[in-house]
C-alpha positions in Angstrom: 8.9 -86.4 -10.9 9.7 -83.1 -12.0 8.5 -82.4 -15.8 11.2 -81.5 -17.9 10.4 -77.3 -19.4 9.9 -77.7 -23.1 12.5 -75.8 -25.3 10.7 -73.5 -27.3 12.0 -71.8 -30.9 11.6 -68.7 -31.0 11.8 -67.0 -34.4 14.6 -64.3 -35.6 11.7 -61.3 -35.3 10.3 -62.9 -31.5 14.5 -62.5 -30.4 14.8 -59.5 -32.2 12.2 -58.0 -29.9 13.5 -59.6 -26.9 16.8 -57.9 -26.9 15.1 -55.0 -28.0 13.0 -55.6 -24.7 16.3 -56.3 -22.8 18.0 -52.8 -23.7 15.3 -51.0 -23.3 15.1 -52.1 -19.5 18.5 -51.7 -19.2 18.5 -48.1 -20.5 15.3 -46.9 -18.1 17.4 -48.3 -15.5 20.3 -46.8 -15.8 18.8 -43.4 -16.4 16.8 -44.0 -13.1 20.2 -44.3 -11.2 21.4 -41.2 -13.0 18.5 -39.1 -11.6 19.2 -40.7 -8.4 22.6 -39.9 -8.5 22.1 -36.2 -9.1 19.5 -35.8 -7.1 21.5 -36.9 -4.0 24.8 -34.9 -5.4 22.3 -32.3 -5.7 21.4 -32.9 -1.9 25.0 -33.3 -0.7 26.3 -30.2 -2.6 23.1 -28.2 -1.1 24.2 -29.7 2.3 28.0 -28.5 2.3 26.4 -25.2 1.2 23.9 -25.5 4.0 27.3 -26.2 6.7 28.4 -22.7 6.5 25.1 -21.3 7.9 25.1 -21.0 12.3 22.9 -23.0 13.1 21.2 -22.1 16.6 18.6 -24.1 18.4 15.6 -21.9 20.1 13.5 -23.5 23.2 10.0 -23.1 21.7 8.8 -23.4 24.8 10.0 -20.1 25.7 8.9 -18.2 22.6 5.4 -17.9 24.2 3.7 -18.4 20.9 -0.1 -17.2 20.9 -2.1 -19.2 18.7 -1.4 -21.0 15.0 -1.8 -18.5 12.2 -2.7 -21.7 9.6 -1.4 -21.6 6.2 1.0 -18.9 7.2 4.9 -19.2 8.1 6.0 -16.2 9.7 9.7 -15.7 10.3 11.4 -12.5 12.3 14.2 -11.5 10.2 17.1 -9.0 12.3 19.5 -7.3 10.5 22.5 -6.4 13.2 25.3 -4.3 12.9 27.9 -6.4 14.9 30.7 -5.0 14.3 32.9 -8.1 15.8 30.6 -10.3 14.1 28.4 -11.0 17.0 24.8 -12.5 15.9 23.4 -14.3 19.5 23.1 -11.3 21.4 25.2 -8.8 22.9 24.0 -6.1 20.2 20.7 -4.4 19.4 19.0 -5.5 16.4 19.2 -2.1 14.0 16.4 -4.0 11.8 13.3 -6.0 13.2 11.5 -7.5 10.4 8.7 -9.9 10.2 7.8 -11.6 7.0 4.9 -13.9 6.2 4.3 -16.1 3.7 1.3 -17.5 2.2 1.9 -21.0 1.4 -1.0 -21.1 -0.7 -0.6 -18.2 -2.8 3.2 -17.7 -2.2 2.5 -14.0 -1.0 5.4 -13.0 0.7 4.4 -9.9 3.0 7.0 -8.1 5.6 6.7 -6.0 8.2 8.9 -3.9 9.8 8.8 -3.2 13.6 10.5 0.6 14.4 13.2 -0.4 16.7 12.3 2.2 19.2 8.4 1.0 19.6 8.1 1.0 23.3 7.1 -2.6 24.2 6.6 -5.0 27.0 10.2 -6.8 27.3 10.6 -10.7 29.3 10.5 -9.4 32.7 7.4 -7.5 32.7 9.3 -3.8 32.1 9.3 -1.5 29.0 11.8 -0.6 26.6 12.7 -0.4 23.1 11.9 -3.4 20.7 15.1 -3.6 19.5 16.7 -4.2 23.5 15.6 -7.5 23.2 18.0 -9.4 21.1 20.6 -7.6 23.2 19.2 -8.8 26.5 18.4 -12.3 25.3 19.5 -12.8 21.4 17.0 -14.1 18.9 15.1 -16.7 21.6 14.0 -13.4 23.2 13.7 -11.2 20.7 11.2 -13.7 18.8 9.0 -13.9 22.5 9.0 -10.0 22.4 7.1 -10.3 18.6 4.8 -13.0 19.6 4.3 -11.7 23.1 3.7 -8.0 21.9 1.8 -9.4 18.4 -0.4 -12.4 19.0 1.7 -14.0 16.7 3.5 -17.5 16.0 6.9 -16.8 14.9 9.3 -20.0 15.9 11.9 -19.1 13.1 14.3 -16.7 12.6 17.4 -15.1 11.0 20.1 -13.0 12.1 22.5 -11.1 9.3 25.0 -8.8 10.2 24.8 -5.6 7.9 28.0 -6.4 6.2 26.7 -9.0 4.3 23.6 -7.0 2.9 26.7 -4.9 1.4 28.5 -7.9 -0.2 24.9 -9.6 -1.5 24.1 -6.3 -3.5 28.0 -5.9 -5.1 27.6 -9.8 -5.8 24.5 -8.8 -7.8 26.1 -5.9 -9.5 24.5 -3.4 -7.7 20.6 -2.2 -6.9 18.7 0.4 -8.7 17.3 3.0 -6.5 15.8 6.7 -7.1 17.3 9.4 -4.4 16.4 12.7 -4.2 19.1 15.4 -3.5 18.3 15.0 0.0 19.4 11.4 -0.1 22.5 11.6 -2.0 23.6 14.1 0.6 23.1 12.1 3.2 24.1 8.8 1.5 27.3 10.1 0.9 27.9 10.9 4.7 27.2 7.9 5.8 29.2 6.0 3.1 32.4 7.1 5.4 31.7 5.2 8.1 29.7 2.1 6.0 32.8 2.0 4.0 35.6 1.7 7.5 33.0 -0.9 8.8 32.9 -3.2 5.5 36.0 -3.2 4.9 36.0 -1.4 1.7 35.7 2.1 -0.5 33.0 3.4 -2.6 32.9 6.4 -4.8 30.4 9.6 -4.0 27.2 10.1 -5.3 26.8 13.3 -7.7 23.6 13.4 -8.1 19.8 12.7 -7.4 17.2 10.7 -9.7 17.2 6.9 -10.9 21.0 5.2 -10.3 22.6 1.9 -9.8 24.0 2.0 -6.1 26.7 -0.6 -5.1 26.7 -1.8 -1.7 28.4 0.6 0.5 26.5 3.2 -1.2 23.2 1.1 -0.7 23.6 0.2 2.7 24.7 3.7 3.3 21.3 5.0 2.1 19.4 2.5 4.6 20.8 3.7 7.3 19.8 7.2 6.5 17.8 8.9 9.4 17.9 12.2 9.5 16.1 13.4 6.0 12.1 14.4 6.9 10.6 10.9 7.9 13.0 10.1 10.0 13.2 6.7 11.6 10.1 6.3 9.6 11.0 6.8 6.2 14.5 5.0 7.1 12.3 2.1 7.5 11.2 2.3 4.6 14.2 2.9 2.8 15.4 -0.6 4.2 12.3 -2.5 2.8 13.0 -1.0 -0.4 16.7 -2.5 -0.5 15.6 -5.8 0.5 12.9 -5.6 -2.1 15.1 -4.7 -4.9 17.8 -7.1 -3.8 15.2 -9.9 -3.4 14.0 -9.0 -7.0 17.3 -9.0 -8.3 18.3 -12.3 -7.1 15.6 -14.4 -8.8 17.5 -13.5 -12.1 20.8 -14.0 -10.9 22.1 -17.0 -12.6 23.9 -19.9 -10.5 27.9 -19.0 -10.6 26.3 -15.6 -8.9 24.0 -17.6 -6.6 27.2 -19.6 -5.4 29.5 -16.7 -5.0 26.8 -15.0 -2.5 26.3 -18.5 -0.4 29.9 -18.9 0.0 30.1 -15.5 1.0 27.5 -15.1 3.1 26.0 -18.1 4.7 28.7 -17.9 7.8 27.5 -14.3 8.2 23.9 -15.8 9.0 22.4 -17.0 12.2 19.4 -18.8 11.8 17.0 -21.6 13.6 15.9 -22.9 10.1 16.6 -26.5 9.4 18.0 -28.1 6.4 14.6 -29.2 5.2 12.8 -25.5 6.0 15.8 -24.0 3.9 15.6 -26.7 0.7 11.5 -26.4 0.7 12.2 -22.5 0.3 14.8 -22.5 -2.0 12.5 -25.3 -4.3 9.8 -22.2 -4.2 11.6 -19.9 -4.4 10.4 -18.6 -7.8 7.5 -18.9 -7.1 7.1 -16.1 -4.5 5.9 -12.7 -5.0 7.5 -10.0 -2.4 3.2 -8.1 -1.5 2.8 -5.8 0.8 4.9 -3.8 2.4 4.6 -1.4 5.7 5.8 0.1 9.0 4.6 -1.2 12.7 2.7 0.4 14.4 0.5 1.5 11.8 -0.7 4.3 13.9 2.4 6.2 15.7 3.6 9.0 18.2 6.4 9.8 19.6 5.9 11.4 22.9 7.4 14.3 25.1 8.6 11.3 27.9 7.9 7.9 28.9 7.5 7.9 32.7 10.8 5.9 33.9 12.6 6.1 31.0 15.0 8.6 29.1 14.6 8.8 25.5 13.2 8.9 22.4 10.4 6.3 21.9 8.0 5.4 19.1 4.0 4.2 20.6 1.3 2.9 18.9 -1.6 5.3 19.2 -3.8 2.3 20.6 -1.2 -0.7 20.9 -4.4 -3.6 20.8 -6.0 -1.8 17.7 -2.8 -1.7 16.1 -2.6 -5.6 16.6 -5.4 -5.7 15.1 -4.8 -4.2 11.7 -1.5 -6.2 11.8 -3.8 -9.2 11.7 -5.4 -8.1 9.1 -3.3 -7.1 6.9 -0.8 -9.8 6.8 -3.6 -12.6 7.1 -6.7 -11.0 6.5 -8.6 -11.5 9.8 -10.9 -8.7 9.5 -12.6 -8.9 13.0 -9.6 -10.1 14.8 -9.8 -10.0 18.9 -7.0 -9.5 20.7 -5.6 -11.7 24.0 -5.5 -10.2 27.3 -1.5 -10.0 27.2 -2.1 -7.1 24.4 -4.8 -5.5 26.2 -3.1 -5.5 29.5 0.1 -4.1 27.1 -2.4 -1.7 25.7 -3.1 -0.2 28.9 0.6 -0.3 30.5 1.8 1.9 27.2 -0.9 4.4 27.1 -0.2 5.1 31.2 3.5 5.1 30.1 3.2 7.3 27.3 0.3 9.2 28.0 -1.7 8.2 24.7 -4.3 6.1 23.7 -6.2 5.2 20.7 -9.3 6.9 22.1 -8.8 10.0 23.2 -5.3 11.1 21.1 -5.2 12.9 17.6 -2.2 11.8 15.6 -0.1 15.1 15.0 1.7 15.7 11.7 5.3 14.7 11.4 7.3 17.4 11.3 10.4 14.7 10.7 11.5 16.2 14.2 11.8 12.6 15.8 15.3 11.5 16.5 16.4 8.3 18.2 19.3 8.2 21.2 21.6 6.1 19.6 24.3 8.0 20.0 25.0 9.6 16.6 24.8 13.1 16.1 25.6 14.7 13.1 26.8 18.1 14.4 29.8 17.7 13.0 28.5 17.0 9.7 28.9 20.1 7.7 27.1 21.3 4.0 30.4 20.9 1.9 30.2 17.1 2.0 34.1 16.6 2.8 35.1 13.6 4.7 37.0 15.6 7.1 33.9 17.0 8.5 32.1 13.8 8.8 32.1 12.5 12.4 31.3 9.6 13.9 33.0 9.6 17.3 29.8 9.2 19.3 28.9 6.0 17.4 28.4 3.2 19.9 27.4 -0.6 19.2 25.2 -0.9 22.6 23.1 1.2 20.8 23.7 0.5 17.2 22.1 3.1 14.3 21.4 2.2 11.1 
């Protein structure tokens, strides 16, 4: 026979606490299921965001990765000028950049690969670095890095140009020094940045310290022809993405949402939904390091048997691998695979230079590439009327 539960009294205090008891439950749950219901806004809103990307998916078995770096994520970054809004292939990547994070330390690290660096493309032959992502889009242009490299890389991202213009006038401009040199040559190539975006800018006046909008920025990235040539344009582009980069950790969210929606469907990328949200949640944490040119050692030789013209080689390819190694993840003693030594060998018969027996010459900023621009036309007075670009052609695109 069931016993009967025996009705206890409690006292006015013993309910008091009860209810007390009660609401406090009630409250801890309800404030649990208003977390949870931002979090997963949070996570939808990132998601329609996250929509406007193109998302493309790469073969990793054809990327012919070397070996696993370890706590390293290394990502090719191409900047394209594609001026139909191509970003799969079908143009030349202008900018070939590879940048490495440290999980650990949140380092971020970027290298950038001179687009005429004579290197071993899919089939076997030689050409420019940047002929990849015509020939094959990003799928072969990532192969070229890791094939030329030793490297990794499985991810990537494609931008057109024009939207390195529109981030930087989102972010109210970038703050760059320029020499007299520069503002010359800035303002020259603002003419043809400006038809291509879409949009005018006003001329520089005058060199030193100056907040540059984004024609006027991109314009200056693209510059080639000052002493340094492609060299130094290289660098110039590192330092735009640096100060951009720098500028966007402060930008506040209205400013953050204005660039997505503006950008995001200018951006290729194999980088999933989860790679993007684990970056964007440490995002303040990284620290832009190191920054420098590849190959660390260069020429730019008379010819390259087979091929016409102007080519930048590594002044011993495998050594050069090397000291990539080291410097983005400190591998001091680092021994190359036989793909770069047989690479190694194939460019220094090509070019006719080697790490052993050839002295680096001084630059002389005499080194031009074959894109197609020339800048006869281009006279001292500055005037737009004597600016041409005629000879510009996207199979060879030259910023």
């Amino acid at each position: 026979m069931a016993r009967k539960k025996s009705k206890v009294k409690m006292t006015k205090q013993q309910r008091a606490l009860l209810h007390k008891k009660k609401l406090r439950r009630r409250i801890v749950l309800l404030v649990v299921e208003i977390i949870l219901l931002g979090v997963l806004g949070a996570a939808a809103y990132a998601m329609s965001k996250l929509d406007k990307l193109d998302y493309k998916t790469i073969n990793e078995d054809n990327l012919e990765i070397y070996q696993d770096t370890g706590e390293f994520t290394n990502i090719a970054l191409f900047g394209l000028d594609s001026r139909e809004g191509e970003l799969d292939g079908g143009v030349r990547s202008d900018a070939i950049m590879i940048a490495s994070i440290n999980n650990k330390t949140k380092e971020v690290k970027v290298v950038s690969v001179y687009r005429d660096t004579l290197t071993q493309q899919a089939d076997g032959t030689y050409d420019k670095a940047n002929a990849a992502y015509s020939y094959g889009g990003p799928e072969e242009a990532i192969s070229l890095l890791n094939r030329n490299f030793d490297l990794d890389i499985k991810k990537y991202m494609s931008v057109n140009f024009n939207a390195l213009a529109d981030v930087i006038d989102l972010l109210g401009g970038i703050e760059l020094e320029l020499t007299d040199e520069e503002v010359f040559w800035t303002n020259g190539y603002c003419t043809e940045t400006s038809r291509v975006v879409g949009r005018e800018t006003t001329e520089l006046t005058k060199p030193g310290k100056q907040t540059l909008d984004g024609i006027q920025a991109v314009a200056y990235a693209r510059i080639r022809k000052t002493e340094g040539s492609d060299f130094k344009r290289t660098e110039r582009q590192r330092l735009v993405l640096e100060q951009v980069a720098n500028k966007a950790k402060t930008a506040n969210i209205s400013t953050l949402n204005k660039i997505i929606d503006q950008i995001f469907p200018q951006v290729s990328t194999n980088l999933s939904a989860n790679d993007l949200l684990g970056m964007a949640a440490s995002a303040v944490q990284y620290q832009i390091g190191e920054m420098s040119g590849y190959p660390f050692d260069v020429a730019t030789p008379d010819s390259v048997i087979g091929l016409e013209g102007s080519f930048v080689v590594a002044i011993g390819a495998a050594d050069n691998v090397k000291q990539l190694h080291e410097f983005l993840f400190g591998e001091k003693d680092y021994q190359v695979s036989n793909k770069v030594k047989e690479i190694d060998n194939d460019v220094a018969y090509l070019s006719g230079i080697s790490g052993s027996d050839y002295e680096t010459p001084v630059d002389d900023g005499s080194y031009t590439d074959d894109s197609g621009y020339v800048d006869n036309g281009y006279s001292d007075d500055g005037s737009e009327e004597n600016y041409q670009d005629s000879t510009y052609t996207d199979g060879d695109a030259q910023w």
